[in-house]
C-alpha positions in Angstrom: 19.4 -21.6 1.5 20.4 -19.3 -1.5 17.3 -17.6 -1.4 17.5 -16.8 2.7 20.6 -15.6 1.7 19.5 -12.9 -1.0 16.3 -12.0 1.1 18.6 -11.3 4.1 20.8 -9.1 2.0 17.9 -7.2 0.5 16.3 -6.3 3.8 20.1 -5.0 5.4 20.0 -2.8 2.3 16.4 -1.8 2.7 17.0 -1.2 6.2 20.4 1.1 5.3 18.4 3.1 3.0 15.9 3.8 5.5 18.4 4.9 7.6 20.6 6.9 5.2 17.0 8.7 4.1 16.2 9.1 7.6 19.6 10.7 8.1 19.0 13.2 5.0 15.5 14.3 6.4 17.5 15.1 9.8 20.1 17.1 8.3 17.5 18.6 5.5 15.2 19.5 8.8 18.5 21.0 10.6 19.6 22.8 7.5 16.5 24.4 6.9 16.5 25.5 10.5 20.1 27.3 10.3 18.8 29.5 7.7 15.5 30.3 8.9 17.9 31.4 11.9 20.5 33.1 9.6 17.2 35.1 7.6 15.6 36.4 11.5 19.0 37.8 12.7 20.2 39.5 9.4 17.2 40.6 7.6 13.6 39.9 9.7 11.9 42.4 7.9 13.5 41.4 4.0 13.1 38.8 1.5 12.4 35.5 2.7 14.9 34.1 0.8 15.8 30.4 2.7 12.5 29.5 0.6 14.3 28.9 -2.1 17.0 26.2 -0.6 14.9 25.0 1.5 12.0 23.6 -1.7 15.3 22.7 -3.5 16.1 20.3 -0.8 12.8 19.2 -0.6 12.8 18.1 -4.3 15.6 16.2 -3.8 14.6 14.5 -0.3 11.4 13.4 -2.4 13.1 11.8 -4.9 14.8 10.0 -2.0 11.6 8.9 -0.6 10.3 7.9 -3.8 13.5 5.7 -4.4 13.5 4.1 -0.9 9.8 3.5 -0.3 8.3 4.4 -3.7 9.1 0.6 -5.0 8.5 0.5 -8.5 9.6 3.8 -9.7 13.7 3.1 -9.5 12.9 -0.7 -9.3 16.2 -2.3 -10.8 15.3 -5.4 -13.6 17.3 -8.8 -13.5 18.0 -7.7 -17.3 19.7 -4.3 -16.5 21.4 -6.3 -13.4 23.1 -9.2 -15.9 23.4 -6.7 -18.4 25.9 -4.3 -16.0 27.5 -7.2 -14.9 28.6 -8.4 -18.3 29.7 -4.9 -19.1 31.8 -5.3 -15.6 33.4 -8.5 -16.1 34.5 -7.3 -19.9 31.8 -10.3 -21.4 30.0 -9.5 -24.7 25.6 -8.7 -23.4 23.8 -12.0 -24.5 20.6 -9.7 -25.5 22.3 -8.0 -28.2 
């Protein structure tokens, strides 16, 4: 029962992480937009310069993607779990 438990609570927060990233592609997408508009009405003819938001954004909505379906990358060990727990509750870290 303890286990249905922890797998339940692991796929609401994969599923909120989907979601959240999903949600950050939309506003990433929508931002992007906005100043590809903002560029063609002030300067058409000039320096393309939403390039250079627009990749930063895009580093950072990889790293998201990398986090949420990448796995193993940001994967979180039992060890650094008890470890930040102990810290928490004030309790000296068993592993030294």
């Amino acid at each position: 029962m303890n286990e249905d438990i922890d797998i339940r609570r692991r796929a609401r927060r994969n599923i909120v992480a989907r979601r959240i990233f999903t949600a950050i592609v939309a506003i990433w997408v929508i931002a992007s937009l906005a100043m590809v508009l903002i560029w063609t009405l002030t300067t058409p003819d000039g320096y393309f310069w939403p390039i250079w938001p627009i990749l930063g954004w895009a580093v950072a909505v990889i790293v998201a993607a990398i986090a949420v379906f990448g796995g193993r990358l940001f994967a979180i060990r039992d060890a650094r779990v008890e470890s930040e727990m102990a810290r928490l509750s004030g309790t000296p870290n068993r592993q030294g």
